[in-house]
C-alpha positions as a Python dict, from the first residue, in 0.01 Angstrom:
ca = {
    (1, 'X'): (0, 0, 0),
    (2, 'X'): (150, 335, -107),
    (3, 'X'): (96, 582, 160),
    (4, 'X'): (215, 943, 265),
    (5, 'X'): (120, 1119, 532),
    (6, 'X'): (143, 1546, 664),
    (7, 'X'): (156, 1658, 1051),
    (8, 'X'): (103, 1964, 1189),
    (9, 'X'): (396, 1924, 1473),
    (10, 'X'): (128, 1924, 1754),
    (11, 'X'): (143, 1685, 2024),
    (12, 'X'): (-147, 1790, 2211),
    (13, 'X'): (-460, 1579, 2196),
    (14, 'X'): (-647, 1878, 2149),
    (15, 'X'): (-449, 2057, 1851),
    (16, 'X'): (-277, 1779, 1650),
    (17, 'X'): (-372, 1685, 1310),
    (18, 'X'): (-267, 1426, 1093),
    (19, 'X'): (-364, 1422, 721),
    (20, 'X'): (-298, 1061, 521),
    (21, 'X'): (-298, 967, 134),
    (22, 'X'): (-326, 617, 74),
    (23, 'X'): (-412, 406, -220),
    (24, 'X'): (-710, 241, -233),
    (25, 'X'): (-904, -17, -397),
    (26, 'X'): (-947, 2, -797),
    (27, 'X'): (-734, 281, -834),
    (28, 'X'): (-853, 543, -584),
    (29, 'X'): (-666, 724, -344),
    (30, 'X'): (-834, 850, 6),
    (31, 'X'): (-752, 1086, 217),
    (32, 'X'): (-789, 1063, 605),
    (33, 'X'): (-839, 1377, 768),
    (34, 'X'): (-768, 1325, 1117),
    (35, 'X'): (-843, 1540, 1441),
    (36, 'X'): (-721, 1468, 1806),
    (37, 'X'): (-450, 1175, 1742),
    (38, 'X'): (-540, 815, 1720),
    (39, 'X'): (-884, 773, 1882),
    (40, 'X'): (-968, 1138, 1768),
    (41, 'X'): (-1240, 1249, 1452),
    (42, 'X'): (-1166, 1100, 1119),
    (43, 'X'): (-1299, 1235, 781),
    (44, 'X'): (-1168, 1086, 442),
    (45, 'X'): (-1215, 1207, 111),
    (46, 'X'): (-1160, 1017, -252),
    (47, 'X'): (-990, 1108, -553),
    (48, 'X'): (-903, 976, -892),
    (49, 'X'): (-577, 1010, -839),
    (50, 'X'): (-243, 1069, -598),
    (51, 'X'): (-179, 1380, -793),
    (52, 'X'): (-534, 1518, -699),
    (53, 'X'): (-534, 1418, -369),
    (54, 'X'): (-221, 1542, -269),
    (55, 'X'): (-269, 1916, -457),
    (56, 'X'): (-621, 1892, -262),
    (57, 'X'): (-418, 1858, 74),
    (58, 'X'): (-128, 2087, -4),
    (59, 'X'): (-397, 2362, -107),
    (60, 'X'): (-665, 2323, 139),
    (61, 'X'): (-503, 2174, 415),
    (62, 'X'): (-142, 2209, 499),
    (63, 'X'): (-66, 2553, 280),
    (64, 'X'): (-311, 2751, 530),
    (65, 'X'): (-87, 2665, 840),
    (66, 'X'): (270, 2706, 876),
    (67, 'X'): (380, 2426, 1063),
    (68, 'X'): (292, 2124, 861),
    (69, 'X'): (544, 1863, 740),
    (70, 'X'): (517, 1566, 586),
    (71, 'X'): (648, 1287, 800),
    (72, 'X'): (919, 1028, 579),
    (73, 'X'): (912, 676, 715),
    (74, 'X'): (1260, 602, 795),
    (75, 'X'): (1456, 310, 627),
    (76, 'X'): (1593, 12, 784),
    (77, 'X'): (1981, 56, 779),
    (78, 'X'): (2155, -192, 524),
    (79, 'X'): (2342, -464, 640),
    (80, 'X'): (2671, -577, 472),
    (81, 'X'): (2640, -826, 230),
    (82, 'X'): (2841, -1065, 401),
    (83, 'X'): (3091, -1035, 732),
    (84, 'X'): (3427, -982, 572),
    (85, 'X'): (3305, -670, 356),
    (86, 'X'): (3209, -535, 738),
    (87, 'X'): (3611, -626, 871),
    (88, 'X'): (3838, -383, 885),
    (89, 'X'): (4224, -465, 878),
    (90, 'X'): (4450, -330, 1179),
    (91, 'X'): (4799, -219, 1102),
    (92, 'X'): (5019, -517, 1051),
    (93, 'X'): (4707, -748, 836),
    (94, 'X'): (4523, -809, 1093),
    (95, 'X'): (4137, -804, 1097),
    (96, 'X'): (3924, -653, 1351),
}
């Protein structure tokens, strides 16, 4: 599931916002309009496309306030492909 999603830096049950995009079924894409953190108000909206739904949230949702951002999920850090690529030699050849 493709998915991006906007905060508005708020901790506070009573002021934070969260907006989501995520694809759904047959080739629609909803938006989640949420109020109050995870048990607060939700509203979602549908569009045709990610394109529309995310000028519809840049223009009517997160351009009006100045403290959204859009949250990035982090990656998982790469692990070497095997253990001697990860070694590396001490003065005189040896390995650490």
């Amino acid at each position: 599931m493709n998915e991006r999603r906007w905060w508005n830096g708020s901790w506070s049950r009573l002021t934070r916002r969260d907006v989501y995009v995520r694809n759904a079924a047959e080739g629609r894409w909803q938006v989640e309009l949420r109020r109050g953190g995870p048990e607060g108000r939700v509203r979602t909206r549908e569009f045709g496309t990610e394109r529309e739904a995310v000028e519809w949230i840049e223009a009517s949702v997160v351009g009006i306030e100045a403290d959204w951002r859009e949250i990035v999920a982090a990656r998982p850090k790469r692990k070497p492909r095997n253990r001697q690529s990860a070694l590396k030699p001490l003065p005189g050849g040896q390995v650490a």
